[in-house]
Backbone bond lengths (Angstrom), bond angles and torsions (degrees), N, CA, C in turn:
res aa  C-N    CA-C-N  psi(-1)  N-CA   C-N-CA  omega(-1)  CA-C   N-CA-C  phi
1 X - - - 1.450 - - 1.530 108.97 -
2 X 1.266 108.56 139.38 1.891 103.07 172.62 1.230 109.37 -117.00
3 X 1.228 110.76 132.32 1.142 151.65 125.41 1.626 99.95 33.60
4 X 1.212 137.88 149.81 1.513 141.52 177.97 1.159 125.00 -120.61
5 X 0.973 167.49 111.96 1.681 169.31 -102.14 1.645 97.30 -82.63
6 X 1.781 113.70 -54.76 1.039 115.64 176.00 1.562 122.15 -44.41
7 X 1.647 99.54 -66.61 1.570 110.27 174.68 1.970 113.34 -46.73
8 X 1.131 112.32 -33.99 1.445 121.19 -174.98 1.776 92.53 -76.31
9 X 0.999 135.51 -81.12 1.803 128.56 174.49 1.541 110.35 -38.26
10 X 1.270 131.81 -18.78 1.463 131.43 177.04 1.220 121.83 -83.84
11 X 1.710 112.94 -19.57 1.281 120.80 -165.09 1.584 88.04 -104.31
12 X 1.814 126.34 -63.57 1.012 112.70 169.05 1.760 140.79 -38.59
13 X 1.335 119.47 -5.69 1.193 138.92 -175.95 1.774 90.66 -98.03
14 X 1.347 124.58 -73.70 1.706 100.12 161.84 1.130 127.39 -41.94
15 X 1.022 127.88 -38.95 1.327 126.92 172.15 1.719 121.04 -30.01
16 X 1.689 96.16 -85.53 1.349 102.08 163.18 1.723 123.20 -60.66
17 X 0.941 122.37 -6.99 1.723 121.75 175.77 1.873 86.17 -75.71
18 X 1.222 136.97 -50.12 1.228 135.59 -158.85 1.199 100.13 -89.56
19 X 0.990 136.71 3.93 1.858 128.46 -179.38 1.651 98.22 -115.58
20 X 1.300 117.08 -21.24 1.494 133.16 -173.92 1.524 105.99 -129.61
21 X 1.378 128.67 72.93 1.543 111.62 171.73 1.617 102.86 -99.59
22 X 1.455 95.32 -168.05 1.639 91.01 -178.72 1.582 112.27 -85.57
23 X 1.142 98.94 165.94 1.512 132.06 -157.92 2.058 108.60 56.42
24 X 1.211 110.30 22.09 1.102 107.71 149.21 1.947 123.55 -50.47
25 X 1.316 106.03 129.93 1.936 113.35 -165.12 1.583 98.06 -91.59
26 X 1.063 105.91 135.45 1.542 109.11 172.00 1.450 101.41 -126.23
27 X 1.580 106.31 87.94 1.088 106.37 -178.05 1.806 110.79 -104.48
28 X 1.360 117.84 28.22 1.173 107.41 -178.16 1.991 87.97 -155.14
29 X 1.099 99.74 158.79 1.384 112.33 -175.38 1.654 102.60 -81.99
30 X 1.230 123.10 -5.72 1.395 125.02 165.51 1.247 117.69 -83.04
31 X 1.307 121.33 -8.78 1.321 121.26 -171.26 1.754 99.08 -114.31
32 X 1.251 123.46 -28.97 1.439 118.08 159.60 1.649 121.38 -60.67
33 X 1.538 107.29 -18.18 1.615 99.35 -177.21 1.234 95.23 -100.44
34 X 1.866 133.05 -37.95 1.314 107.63 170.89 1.849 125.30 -53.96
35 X 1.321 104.54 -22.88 1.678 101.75 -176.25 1.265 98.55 -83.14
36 X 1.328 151.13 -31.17 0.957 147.51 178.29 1.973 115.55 -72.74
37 X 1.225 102.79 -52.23 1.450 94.05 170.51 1.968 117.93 -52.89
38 X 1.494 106.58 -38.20 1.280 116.67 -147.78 1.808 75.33 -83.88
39 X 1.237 152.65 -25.71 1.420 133.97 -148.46 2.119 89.09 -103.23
40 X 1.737 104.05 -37.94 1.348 107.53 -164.04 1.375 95.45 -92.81
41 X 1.028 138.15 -28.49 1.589 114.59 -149.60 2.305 100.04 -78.66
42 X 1.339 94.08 144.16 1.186 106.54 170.96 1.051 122.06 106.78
43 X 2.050 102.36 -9.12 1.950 101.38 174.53 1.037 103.70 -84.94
44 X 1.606 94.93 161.14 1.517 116.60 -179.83 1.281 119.47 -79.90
45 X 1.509 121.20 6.98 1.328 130.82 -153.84 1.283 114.17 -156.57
46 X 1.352 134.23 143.93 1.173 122.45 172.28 1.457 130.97 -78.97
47 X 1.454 131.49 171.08 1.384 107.16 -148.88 1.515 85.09 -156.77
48 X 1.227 118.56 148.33 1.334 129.58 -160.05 2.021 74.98 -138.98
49 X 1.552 100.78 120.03 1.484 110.88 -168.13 1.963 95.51 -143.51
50 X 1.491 90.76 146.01 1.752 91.75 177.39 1.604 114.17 -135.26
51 X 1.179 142.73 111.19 1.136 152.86 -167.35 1.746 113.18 -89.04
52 X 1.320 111.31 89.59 1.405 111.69 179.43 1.559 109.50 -59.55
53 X 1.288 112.62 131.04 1.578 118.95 161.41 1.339 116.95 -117.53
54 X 1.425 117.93 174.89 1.279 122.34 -157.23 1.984 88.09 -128.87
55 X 1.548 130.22 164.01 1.442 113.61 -164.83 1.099 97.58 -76.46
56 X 1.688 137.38 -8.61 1.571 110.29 -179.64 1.783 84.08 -104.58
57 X 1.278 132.81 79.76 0.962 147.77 153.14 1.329 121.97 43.55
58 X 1.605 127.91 10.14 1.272 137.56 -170.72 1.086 120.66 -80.54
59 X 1.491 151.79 135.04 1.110 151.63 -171.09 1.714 116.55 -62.63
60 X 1.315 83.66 119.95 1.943 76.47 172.72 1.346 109.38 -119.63
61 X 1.151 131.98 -13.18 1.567 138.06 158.78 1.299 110.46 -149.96
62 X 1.636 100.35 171.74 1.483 119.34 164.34 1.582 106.11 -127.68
63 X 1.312 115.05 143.91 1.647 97.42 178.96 1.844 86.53 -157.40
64 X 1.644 122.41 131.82 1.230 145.82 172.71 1.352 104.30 -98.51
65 X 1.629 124.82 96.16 1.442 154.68 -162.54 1.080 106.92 -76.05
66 X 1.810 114.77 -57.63 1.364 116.25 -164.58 1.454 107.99 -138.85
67 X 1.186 116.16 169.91 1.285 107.97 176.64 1.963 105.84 -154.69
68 X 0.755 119.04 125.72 1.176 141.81 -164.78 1.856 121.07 -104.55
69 X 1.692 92.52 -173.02 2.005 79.87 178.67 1.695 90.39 -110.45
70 X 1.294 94.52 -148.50 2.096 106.96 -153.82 1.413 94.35 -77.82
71 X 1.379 128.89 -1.51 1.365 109.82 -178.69 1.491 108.00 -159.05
72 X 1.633 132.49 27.48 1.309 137.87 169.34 1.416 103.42 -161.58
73 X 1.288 109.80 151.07 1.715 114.65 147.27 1.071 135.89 -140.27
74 X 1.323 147.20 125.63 1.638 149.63 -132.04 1.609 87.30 -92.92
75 X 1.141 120.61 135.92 1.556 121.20 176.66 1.414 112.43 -130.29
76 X 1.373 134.66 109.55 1.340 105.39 -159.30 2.124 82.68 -112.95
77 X 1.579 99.03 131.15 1.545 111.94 168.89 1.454 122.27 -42.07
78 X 1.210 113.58 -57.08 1.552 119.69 163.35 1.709 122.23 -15.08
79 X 1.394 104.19 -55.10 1.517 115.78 -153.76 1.839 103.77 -112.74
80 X 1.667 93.52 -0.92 1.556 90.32 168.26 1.662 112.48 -97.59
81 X 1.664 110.83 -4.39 1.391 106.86 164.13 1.769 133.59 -78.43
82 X 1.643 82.77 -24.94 1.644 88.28 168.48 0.933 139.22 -58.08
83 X 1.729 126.74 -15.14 1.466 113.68 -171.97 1.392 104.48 -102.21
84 X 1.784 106.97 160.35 1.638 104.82 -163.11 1.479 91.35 -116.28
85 X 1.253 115.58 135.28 1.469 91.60 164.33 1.526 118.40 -76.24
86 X 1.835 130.40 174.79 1.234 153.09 -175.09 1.419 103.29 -55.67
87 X 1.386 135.05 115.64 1.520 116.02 168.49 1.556 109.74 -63.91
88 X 1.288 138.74 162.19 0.968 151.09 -161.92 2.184 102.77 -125.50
């Protein structure tokens, strides 16, 4: 039996959670565009996304804020201060 588009985006979404977990270091600007391509690439939509770090630069969350159509997204400042990231 194969596999279903859904099940195939569900597994790839572990995927990258396991190649990128938290306190993953982004200590090079190559490693912020690979996490960033590998979390964004393939939506249909644009995505207003915020990557909590910690001061030695380690990941303490990921959180997808907004979500938009194929070529804008309304972002309102207000509601991008609210979220906290997880203490660790």
């Amino acid at each position: 039996m194969m596999a279903t588009e859904s099940q195939i985006l569900e597994e790839a979404v572990r995927a990258i959670d396991h190649r990128y977990p938290t306190c993953t270091s982004f200590t090079s600007p190559e490693i912020s565009e690979e996490f960033s391509r590998a979390k964004l690439a393939g939506l249909g939509r644009e995505v207003f996304a915020v990557a909590f770090l910690n001061n030695q630069n380690q990941l303490l969350a990921y959180e997808e804020l907004f979500q938009g159509s194929i070529s804008s997204v309304e972002i309102h400042p207000r509601e991008v201060v609210i979220p906290t990231p997880p203490r660790l």
